[in-house]
N, C-alpha and C positions, 0 to 999 in steps of 0.2 A: 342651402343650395337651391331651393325653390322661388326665392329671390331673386338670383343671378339669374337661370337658364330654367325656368320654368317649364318651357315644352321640354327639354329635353331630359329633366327630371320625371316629369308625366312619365315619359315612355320607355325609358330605361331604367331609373330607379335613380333613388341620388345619390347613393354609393358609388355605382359605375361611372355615374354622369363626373364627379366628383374627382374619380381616375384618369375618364377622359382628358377633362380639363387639364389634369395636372401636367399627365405623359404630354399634352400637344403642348403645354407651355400658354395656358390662358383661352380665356373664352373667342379672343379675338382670332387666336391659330388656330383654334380647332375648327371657325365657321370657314375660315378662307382652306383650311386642307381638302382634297378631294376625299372623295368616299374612300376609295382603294387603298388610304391609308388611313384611312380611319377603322377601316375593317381588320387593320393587323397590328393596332396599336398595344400594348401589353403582351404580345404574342413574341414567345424568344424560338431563338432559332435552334434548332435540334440537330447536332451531329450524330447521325446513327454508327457511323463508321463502316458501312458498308450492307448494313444491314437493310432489311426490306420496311418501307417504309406507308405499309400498306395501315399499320395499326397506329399511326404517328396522326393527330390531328394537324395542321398546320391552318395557318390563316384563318384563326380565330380569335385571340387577345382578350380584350374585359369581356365582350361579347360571349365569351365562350362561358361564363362564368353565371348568365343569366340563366331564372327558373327556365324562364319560357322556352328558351333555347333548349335546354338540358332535358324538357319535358317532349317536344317535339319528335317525331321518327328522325333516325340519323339520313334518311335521301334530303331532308326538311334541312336540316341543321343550318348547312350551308350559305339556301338560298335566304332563309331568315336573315342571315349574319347580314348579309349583303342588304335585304331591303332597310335592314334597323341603319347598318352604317351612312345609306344613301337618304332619309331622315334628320 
């Protein structure tokens, strides 16, 4: 993986990087997608059924899955997702 996508193995890991790629369908869709969908890729959608959806993470995906991320205060969590996805 360090071969293909070098920086983006650097900063995310090549596990994730490796997910990325796969979910956008190659290294070339994943450069041309916008951040905002790179931020919720691997992220599935949650029917609560009515319930409160205050403890529900949403719009996080491989990202969510990262040390740094998980290590981070949860006000953090968020804004992180977004700078790694905009990267």
């Amino acid at each position: 993986m360090q071969y293909i996508a070098p920086n983006l193995s650097a900063i995310i890991g090549t596990s994730v990087a490796a997910q990325l790629m796969a979910a956008a369908g190659g290294l070339d869709a994943l450069a041309r997608m916008p951040a905002c969908n790179i931020q919720v890729i691997g992220s599935q959608r949650k029917n609560m059924l009515g319930l409160s959806k205050a403890g529900a993470k949403s719009h996080q995906g491989f990202f969510g899955n990262l040390e740094m991320v998980k290590k981070s205060p949860p006000q953090f969590q968020v804004k992180l997702i977004r700078m790694l996805s905009t990267k």
